[in-house]
Each structure stands twice: as structure tokens, then as C-alpha cells.
C-alpha positions, 0 to 999 in steps of 0.5 A: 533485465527484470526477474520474471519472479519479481514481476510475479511477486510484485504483482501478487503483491498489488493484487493483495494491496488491492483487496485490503485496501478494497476491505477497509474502505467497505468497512469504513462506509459501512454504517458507523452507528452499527456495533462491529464498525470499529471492530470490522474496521480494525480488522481491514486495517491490519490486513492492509498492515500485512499486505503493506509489510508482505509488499514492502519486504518483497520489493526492497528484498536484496536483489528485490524489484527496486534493487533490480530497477538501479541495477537496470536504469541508474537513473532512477535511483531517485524515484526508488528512494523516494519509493522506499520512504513511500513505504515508511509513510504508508507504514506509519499512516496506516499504524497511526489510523489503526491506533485511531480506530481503537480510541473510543474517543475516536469520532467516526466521521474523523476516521472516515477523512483519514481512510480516504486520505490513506486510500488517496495515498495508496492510489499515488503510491500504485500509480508511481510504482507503474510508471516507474516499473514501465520507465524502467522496462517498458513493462506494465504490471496491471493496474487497479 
């Protein structure tokens, strides 16, 4: 059965998801033309990098959540290798738009499109992780 501390933590760790990806997309409707944009913007990004990071090494820890959810339901081997390979894109979305952000070439309109796909991205990958942790144990860990 499913450690009540992955649970905690895999919580803890939607709720920090949840708040960064809240900071980048108020930094990025903000107006573009106002002189901390980029700079406000950059720093949301690499808050979400970290809770990206924190998120990613809590849940495919040895004996973490996604270990947990094999050893429970075989069956879903698949949905958590599909999970883990989630992780590395969102990894890499994230760091490509943090490289955007920073390039003065960067149109702000442009940026705007990639944190909305980036947001879009994320909003799939919760909505997975719920329904595999309740496929898994019938548990619903809160969505947001």
C-alpha cells in the first residue's frame, strides 16, 4: 500500500508546482513593455525549475511514489515510464524557455505562446499523475 509519507510529499510537492506555475504565468501577463518583465519572468521560470527538480527526485526516489505505484499495481508499469519521460520534457521545456526569456531577441509575444504551451503541458501532466495515483489506490491526492 501507498506510504502515507509519499503521499504527503507528492502532495507537498503539487502544492509548490502549483504556486510556481501560478508566479510564471502572472509574470508573463504582466505588461511585457514594463522593465522587470523579462527579469520577473526569469525568476518564476527557475522557481518552477526547482520545483520541477524537487518534484521529479521525490517521486522517482528509490522506493518513491512511482516506485511504490509498480510494486502495488504492475499494471501500470507503463503509465509510470510514460510519467518519468514526462518529467524529462517538462525538464527540458522549462530550461529551453528559461534560455528564451534571457535572449534580448526573444519577442515577448513569442515567450507568451511558449508559457502557455509550458502551462498546458503541466496542467496534462497533473491531471495524469491523479488519475494514475487513484488508478493505482483509489486515492485522490487534490487537484488544482
Amino acid at each position: 500500500m501507498l506510504g502515507s509519507d509519499s503521499l504527503t510529499g507528492a502532495a507537498r510537492r503539487r502544492s509548490e508546482l502549483e504556486q510556481a506555475l501560478y508566479d510564471v504565468e502572472r509574470a508573463a501577463a504582466s505588461p511585457a513593455a514594463r522593465e522587470s518583465w523579462g527579469a520577473d519572468l526569469a525568476s518564476g521560470v527557475e522557481q518552477l525549475q526547482s520545483a520541477l527538480s524537487r518534484h521529479v527526485a521525490e517521486v522517482e526516489a528509490p522506493q518513491g511514489l512511482l516506485e511504490q505505484i509498480v510494486e502495488t499495481a504492475p499494471r501500470l508499469q507503463r503509465a509510470v515510464e510514460t510519467t518519468r519521460r514526462h518529467h524529462e520534457i517538462l525538464a527540458h521545456s522549462v530550461a529551453d524557455l528559461l534560455d528564451r526569456v534571457g535572449d534580448p531577441e526573444a519577442a515577448a509575444a513569442d515567450i507568451r505562446l511558449d508559457v502557455l504551451e509550458i502551462l498546458n503541458d503541466f496542467a496534462r501532466h497533473r491531471q495524469d499523475g491523479a488519475d494514475l495515483i487513484y488508478e493505482a489506490y483509489d486515492v485522490d491526492i487534490g487537484g488544482y
